[in-house]
PLY file of the C-alpha trace (Angstrom):
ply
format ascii 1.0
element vertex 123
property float x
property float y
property float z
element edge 122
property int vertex1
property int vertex2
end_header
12.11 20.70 -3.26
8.65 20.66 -4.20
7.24 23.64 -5.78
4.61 24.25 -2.55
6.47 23.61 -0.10
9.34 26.11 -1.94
6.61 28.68 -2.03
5.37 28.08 1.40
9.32 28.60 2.95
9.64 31.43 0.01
6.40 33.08 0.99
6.60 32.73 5.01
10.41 34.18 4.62
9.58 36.88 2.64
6.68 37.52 4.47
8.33 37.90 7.97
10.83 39.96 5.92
7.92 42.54 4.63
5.75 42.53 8.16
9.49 43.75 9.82
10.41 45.91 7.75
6.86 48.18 8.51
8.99 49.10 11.26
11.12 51.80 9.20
7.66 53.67 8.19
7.36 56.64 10.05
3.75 56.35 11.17
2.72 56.32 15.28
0.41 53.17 15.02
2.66 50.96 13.27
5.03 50.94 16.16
1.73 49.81 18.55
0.71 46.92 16.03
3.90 45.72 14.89
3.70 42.15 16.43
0.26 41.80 14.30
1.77 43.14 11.08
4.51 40.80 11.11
1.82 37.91 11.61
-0.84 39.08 9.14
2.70 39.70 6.55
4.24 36.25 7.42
0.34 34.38 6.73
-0.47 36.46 3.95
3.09 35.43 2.05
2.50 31.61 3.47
-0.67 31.83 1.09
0.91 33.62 -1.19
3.78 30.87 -2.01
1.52 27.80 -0.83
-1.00 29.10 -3.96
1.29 30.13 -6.52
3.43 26.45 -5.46
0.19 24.46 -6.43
-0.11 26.60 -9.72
3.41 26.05 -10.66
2.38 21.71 -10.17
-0.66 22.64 -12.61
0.89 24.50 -15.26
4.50 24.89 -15.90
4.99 28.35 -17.22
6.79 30.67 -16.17
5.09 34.06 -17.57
2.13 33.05 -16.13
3.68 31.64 -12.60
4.91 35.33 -12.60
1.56 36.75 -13.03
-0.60 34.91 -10.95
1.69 34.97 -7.67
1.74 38.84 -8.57
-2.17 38.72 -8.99
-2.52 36.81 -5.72
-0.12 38.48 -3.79
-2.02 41.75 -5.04
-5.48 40.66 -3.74
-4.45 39.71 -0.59
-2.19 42.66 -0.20
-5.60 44.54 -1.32
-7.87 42.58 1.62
-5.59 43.75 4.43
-5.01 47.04 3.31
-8.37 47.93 2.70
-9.18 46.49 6.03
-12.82 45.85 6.19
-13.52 49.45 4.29
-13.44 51.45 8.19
-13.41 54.82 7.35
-11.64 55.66 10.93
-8.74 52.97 10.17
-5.54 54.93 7.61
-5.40 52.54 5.37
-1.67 52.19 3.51
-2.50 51.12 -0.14
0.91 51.79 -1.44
3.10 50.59 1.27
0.88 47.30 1.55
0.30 46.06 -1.73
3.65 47.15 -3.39
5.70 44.77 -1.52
2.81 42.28 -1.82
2.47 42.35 -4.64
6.83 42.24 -5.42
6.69 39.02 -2.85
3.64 37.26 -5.50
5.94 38.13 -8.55
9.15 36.94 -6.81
7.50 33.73 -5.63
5.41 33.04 -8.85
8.91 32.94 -10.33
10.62 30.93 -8.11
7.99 28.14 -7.78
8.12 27.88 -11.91
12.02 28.11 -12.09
13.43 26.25 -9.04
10.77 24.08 -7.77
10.42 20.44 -8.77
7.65 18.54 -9.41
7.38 15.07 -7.63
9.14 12.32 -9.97
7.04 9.19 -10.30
8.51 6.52 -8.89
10.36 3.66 -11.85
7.94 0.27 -12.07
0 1
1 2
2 3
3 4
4 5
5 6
6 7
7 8
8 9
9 10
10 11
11 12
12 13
13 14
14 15
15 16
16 17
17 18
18 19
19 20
20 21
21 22
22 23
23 24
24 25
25 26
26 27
27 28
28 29
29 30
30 31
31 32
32 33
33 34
34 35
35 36
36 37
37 38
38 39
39 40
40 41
41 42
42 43
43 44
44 45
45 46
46 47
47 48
48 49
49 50
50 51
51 52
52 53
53 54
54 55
55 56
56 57
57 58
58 59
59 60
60 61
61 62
62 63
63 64
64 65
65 66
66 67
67 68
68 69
69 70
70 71
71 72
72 73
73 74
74 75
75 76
76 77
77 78
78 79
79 80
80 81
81 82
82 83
83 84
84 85
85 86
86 87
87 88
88 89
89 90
90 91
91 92
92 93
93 94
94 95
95 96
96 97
97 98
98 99
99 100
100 101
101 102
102 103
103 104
104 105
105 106
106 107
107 108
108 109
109 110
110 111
111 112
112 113
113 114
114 115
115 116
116 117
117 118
118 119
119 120
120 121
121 122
């Protein structure tokens, strides 16, 4: 499989898999906003992947696959927890970014390990 579209399926997977599992936090407004936290979780790992699956066709390494899905995953874990800097809105740092960040790593490493590039074809 190629290494974007493995980090696109990787990402949206793990994604819907991250926005879901907001549900066994124990805060009110989670409950109200679920549907939109499993949307924001499923684009923001379909980025995730899709960028770290284009990195892993640039450079082949892994250490560095590992660290850049985990730096991307980060940011964007960082963008939608900080949430436009509303002083009004909680804003869940920890329970955001750490499994964004653990879905960058994880897909960082499997774009690098278990992707393919695409073979040129024999003249």
């Amino acid at each position: 499989m190629p290494k974007p579209l493995l980090g696109l399926l990787l990402g949206a997977g793990l994604g819907l898999i991250d926005g879901v599992s907001a549900l066994l936090y124990p805060y009110p407004d989670v409950r109200e906003q679920i549907i939109g936290i499993i949307i924001g979780s499923t684009f923001k790992g379909l980025v995730t992947g899709v960028t770290a699956g284009f990195f892993a066709t640039r450079l082949q390494s892994l250490p560095l696959g590992i660290v850049f899905g985990l730096i991307v995953g980060l940011a964007l874990s960082w963008l939608v927890a900080w949430g436009g800097g509303d002083p009004n809105v909680p804003h869940y740092y920890f329970e955001i970014m750490l499994p964004g960040t653990a879905l960058g790593a994880i897909v960082g490493f499997a774009t690098q390990r278990y992707g393919h590039l695409k073979s040129k074809p024999a003249a």
